[in-house]
C-alpha positions in Angstrom: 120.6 163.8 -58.7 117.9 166.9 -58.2 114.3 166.3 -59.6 112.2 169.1 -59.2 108.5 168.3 -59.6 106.2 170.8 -61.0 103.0 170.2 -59.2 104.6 168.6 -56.4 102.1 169.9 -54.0 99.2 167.9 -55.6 98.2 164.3 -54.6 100.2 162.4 -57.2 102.8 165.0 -56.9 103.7 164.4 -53.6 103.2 160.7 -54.5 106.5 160.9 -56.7 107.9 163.3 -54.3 108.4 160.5 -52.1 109.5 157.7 -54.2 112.1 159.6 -55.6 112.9 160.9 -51.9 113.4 157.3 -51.0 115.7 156.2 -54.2 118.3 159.3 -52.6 117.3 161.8 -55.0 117.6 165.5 -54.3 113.9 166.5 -54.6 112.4 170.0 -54.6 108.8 171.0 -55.6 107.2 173.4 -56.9 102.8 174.5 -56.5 100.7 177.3 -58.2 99.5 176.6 -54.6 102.4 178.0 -53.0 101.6 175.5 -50.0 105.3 175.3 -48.5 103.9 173.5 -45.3 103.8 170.1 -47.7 107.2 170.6 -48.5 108.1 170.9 -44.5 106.0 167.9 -44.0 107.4 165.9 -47.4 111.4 166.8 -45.7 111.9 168.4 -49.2 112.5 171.9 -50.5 109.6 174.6 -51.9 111.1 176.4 -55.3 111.2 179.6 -53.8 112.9 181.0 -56.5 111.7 178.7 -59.4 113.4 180.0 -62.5 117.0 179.4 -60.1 115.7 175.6 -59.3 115.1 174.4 -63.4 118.6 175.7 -64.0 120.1 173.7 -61.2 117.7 170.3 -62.1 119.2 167.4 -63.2 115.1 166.5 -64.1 112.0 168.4 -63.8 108.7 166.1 -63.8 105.6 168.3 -64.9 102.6 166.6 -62.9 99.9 169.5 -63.2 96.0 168.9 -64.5 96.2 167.7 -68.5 94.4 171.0 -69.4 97.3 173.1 -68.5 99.9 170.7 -68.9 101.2 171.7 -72.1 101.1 175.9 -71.2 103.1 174.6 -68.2 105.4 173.1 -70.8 105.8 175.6 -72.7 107.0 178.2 -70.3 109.2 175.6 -68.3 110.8 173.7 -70.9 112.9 176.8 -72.3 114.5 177.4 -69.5 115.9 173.7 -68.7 119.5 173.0 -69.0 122.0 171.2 -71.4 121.9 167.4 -70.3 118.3 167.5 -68.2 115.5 165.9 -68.7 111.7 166.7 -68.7 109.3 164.1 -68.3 105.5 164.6 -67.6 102.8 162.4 -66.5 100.1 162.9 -67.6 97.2 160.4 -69.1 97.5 162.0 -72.9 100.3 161.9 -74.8 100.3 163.3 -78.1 99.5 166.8 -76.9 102.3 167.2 -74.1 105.3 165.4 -75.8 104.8 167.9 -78.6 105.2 170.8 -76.5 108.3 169.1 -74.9 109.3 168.8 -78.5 108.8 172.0 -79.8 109.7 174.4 -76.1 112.2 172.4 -74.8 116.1 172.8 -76.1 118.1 170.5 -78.3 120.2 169.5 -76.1 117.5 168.8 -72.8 116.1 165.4 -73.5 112.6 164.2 -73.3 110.3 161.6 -71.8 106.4 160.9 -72.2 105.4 158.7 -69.3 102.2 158.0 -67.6 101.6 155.5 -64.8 98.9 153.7 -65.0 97.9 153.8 -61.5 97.1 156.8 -58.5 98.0 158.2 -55.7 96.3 155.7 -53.5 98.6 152.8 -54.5 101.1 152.3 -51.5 103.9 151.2 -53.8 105.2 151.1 -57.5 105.4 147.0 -57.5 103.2 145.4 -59.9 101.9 148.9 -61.5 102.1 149.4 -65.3 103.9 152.7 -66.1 104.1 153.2 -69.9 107.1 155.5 -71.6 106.8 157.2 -74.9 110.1 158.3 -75.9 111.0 159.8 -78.9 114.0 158.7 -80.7 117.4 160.9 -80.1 115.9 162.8 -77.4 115.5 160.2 -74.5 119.1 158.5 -75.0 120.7 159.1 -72.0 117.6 159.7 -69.5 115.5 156.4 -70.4 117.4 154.1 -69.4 118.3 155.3 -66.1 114.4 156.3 -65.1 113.3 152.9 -66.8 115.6 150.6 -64.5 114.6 152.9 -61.2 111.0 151.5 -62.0 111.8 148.4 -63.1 114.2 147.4 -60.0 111.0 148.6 -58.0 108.8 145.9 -59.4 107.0 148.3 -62.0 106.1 146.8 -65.3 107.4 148.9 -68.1 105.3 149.2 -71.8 107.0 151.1 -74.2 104.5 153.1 -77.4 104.4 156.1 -78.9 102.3 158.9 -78.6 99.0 158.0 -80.9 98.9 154.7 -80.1 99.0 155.8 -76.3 95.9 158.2 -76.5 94.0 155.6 -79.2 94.4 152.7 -76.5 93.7 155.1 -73.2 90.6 156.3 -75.0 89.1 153.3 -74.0 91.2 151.9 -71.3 90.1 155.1 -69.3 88.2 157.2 -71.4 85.3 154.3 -72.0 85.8 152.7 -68.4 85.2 155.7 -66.9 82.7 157.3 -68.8 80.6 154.1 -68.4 81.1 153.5 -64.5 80.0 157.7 -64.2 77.0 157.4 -66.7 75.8 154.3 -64.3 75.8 156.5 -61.5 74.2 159.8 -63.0 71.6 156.9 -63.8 71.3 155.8 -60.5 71.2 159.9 -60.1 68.6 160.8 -62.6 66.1 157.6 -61.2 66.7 158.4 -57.9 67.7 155.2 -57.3 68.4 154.3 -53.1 71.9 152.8 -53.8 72.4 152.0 -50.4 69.2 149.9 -49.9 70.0 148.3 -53.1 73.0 146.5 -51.5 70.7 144.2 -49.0 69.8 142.6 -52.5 72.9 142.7 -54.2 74.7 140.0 -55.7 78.1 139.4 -55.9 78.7 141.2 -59.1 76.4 143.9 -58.8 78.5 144.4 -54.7 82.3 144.8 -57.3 80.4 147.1 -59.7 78.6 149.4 -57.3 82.1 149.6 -55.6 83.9 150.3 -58.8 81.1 153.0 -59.5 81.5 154.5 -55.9 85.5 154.2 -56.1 85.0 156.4 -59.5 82.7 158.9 -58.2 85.1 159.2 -55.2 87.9 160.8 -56.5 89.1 164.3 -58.1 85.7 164.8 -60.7 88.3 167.9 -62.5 90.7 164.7 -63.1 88.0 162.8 -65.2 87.1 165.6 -67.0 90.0 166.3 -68.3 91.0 162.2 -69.0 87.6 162.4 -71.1 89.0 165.5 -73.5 91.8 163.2 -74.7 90.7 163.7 -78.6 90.5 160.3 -79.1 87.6 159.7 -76.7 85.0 161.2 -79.1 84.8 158.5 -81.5 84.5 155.8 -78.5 82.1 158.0 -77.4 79.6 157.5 -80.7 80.6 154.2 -80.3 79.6 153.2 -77.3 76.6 155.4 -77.2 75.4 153.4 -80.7 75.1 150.2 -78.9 73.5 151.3 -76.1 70.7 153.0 -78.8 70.6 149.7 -80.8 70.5 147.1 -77.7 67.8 149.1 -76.5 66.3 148.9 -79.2 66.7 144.8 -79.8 64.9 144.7 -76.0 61.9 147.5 -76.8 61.0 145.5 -80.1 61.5 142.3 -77.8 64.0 141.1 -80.3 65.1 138.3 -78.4 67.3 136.8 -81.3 69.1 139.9 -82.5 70.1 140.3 -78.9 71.8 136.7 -78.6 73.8 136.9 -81.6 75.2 140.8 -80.7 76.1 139.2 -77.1 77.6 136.5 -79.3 79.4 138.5 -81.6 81.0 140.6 -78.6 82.3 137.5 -77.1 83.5 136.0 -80.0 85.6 139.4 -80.4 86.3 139.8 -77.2 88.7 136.6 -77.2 89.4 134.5 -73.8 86.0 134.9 -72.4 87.0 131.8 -69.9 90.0 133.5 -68.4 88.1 136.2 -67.8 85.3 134.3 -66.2 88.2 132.6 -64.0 89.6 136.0 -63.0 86.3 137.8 -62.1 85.4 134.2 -59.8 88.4 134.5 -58.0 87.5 138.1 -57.5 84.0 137.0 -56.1 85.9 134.2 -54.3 87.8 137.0 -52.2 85.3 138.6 -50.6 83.1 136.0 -50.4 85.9 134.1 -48.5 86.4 136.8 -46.0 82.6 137.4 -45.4 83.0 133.1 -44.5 85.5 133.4 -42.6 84.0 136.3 -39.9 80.9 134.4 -40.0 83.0 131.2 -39.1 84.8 133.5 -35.9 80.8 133.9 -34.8 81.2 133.5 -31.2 85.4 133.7 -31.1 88.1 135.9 -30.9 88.7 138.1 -33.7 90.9 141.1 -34.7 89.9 144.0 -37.7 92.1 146.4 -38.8 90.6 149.5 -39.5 91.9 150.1 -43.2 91.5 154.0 -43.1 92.5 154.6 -39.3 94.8 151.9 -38.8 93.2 151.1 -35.6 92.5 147.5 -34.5 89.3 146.6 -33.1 89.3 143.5 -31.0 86.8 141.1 -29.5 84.7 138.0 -29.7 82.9 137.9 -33.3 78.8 138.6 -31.8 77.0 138.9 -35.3 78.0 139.1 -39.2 75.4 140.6 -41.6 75.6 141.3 -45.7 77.7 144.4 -45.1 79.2 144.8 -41.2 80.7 143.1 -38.3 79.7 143.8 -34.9 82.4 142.7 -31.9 81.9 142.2 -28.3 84.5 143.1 -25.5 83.9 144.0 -22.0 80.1 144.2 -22.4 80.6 147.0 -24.9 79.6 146.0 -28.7 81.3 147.7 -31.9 79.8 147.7 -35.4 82.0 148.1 -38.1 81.4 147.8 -42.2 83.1 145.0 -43.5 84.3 147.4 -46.3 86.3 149.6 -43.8 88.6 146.9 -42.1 90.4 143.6 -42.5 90.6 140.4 -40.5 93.9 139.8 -38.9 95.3 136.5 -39.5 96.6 134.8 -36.4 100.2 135.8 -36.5 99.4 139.2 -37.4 96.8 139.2 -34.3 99.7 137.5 -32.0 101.8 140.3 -32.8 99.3 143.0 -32.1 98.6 141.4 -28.5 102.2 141.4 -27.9 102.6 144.7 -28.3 99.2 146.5 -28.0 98.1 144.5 -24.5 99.2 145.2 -21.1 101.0 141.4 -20.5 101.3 139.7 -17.8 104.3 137.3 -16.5 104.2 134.6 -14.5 107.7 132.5 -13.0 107.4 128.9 -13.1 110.3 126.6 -11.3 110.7 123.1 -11.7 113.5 120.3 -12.2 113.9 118.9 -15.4 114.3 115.2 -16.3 117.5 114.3 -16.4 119.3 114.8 -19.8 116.6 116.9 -21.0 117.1 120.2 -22.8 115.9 123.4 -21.3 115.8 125.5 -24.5 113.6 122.6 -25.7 111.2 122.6 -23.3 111.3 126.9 -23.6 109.9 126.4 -27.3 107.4 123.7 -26.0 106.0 126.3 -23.7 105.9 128.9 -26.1 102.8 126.7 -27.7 100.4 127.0 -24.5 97.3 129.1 -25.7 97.4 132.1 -24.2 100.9 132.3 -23.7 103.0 135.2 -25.5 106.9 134.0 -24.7 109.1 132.4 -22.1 112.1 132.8 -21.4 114.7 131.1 -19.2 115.8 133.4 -16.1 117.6 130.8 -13.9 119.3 127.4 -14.2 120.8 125.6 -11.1 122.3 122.6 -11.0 123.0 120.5 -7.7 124.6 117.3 -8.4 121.9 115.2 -10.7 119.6 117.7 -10.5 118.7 120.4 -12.9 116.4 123.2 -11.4 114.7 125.7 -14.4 113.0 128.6 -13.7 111.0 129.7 -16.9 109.7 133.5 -17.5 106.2 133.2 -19.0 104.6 136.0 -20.2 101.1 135.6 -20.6 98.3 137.7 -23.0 96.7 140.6 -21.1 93.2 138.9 -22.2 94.1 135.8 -20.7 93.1 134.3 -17.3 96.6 134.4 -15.7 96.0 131.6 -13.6 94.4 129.0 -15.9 97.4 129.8 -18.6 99.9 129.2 -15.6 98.1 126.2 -14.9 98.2 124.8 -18.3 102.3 125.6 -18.2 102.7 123.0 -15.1 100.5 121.0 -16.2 102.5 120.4 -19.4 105.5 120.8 -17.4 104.5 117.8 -14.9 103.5 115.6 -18.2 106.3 115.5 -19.6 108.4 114.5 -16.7 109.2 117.4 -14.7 108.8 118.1 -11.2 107.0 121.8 -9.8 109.6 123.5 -7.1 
């Protein structure tokens, strides 16, 4: 099947451009841009001729900015074939799966969707995406885009279009315009955010990253989530409590405060799951701050998380917010925020291929009756050792000579692994040649 995505050149554009790439569709994209080097990089077409390409479309997504979604819409739409489908993805609803309605033929069949998720996420598994489709004009299309999420491990909510932009006023529109107004606060104080951190607690470390993770990203993108028309009224809203709270804590209304935070949680519902969800939260990255400060003195691997490059040494000092490693004399700081800690097979793995290894041949007879591939996975436990392999086997009447292949970890002392090898070799019975 062809998909053409409108937009394709954008961040979330390309994002679709290669899960739909992977799932053996046709794709071809299509960027006020005009940049044709992400299509060469992508392995897909550019819509050079762009009227040519929606005629020949089995699908054409539309993922542009929300304020000139629907003007996109309205001069694609037309032009789409008997039997396509036009789907957009945008974060309001009402607006775009109007135009769809009113541009787009009779016969081309439509498809609000938005996934709940960006262009960051690695893969579709465990995101929400929510559909909108409008009775007798998503029929055939629906199903076939619904089960290509679901088989991929998406989650799949089904509303329609008012209910949509009602619910995403405050599932984005409040979220974000609260995380943004706390850092135009921090802003207008002139607050030092970063000196903040040496004080933080583990709460106030989630929310400043939540801020920060915010204040990151495309600022055009949040603008336009915040025009959904149904973000006004949560607006008022929100801004009425913060003037009447503020109010309970100038006139030191200690009471009236209690029973508003009351009243919250007693609309709010399951205030204990949520208290169990944000622990385990805490308990995350407290539990990985423990366990660097518990590799003080040992052997550790981080991943850089950005670079993908490991940095690898003994564990010298852990504060609040970095790491520093020792190798070779040479000492590396890193911010804990920026890398992860390898577990032990994934740090195995990395030696085994990242480390210039050495091997070392080891010859002995075995006691009688004994079982050399057994003794091969016995080996394979000695610290420091990588692999062994069996390279020779002789046999001279009762006699069994074994010479074993040990490959040893470049960071290892060669000798003193080797050593350990006979050693366990002579304990359990066999002789060194």
């Amino acid at each position: 099947m062809k998909i053409l995505i409108i937009g394709g050149t954008g961040e979330t554009g390309r994002w679709f451009v290669k899960f739909y790439k992977k799932h053996g569709f046709d794709v071809a994209i299509w960027g006020v841009n005009k940049k044709k080097d992400i299509a060469e990089t992508l392995g897909v077409r550019f819509a050079d001729d762009l009227d040519d390409e929606i005629r020949t479309s089995d699908i054409v997504m539309i993922s542009v900015p929300i304020n000139i979604t629907e003007k996109t819409i309205q001069e694609i739409a037309p032009k789409m074939p008997s039997g396509s489908l036009l789907m957009d993805i945008t974060s309001v609803k009402t607006g775009p799966v109007a135009a769809m309605q009113k541009f787009a033929p009779v016969d081309v069949e439509i498809l609000g969707t938005h996934p709940m998720f960006g262009p960051s996420i690695p893969d579709i598994r465990g995101q929400i995406v929510i559909f909108t489709p409008i009775e007798g004009r998503s029929g055939r299309w629906f199903p076939v885009i619904r089960s290509l999420y679901e088989e991929n491990g998406a989650h799949i909510e089904i509303m329609d279009t008012s209910e949509h932009d009602r619910m995403m006023a405050v599932v984005q529109g409040l979220t974000h315009f609260a995380y943004i107004s706390i850092g135009s606060v921090f802003m207008e104080l002139e607050f030092d955010v970063a000196r903040s951190r040496r004080f933080m607690s583990p709460m106030y470390d989630i929310m400043l990253d939540l801020v920060g993770r915010i204040l990151a990203q495309n600022p055009y993108l949040y603008a336009m989530i915040q025009m959904n028309p149904e973000v006004a009224k949560v607006h008022r809203a929100y801004i009425c409590q913060c003037n009447r709270m503020a109010d309970m804590v100038k006139n030191k209304d200690i009471e009236a405060f209690v029973n508003n935070m009351k009243k919250a949680a007693a609309h709010f519902g399951d205030t204990e799951s949520a208290l169990r969800r944000s622990e385990k939260l805490i308990g995350t990255k407290i539990a990985e701050h423990d366990e660097l400060v518990r590799g003080i003195g040992k052997q550790r691997a981080l991943k850089h998380i950005y670079s993908g490059v490991v940095h690898y040494g003994n564990v010298k000092k852990v504060g609040p917010r970095s790491v520093i490693l020792e190798r070779g004399g040479k000492t590396t700081e890193l911010l804990i925020e920026n890398v992860r800690l390898l577990d032990e097979l994934e740090l195995i793995a990395w030696k085994t291929t990242s480390m210039k290894n050495v091997t070392r041949d080891v010859s002995v007879f075995i006691p009688h009756g004994s079982d050399p591939e057994i003794l091969k996975t016995v080996l394979n436990g000695v610290d420091g050792v990588v692999s062994s392999d069996i390279i020779d086997v002789f046999k001279k009447q009762n006699d069994t000579s074994v010479t074993y292949r040990i490959t040893i970890f470049g960071d290892s002392n060669a000798a003193l692994v080797q050593g350990s090898v006979e050693t366990l070799l002579k304990g359990i019975g066999c002789t060194i040649r």
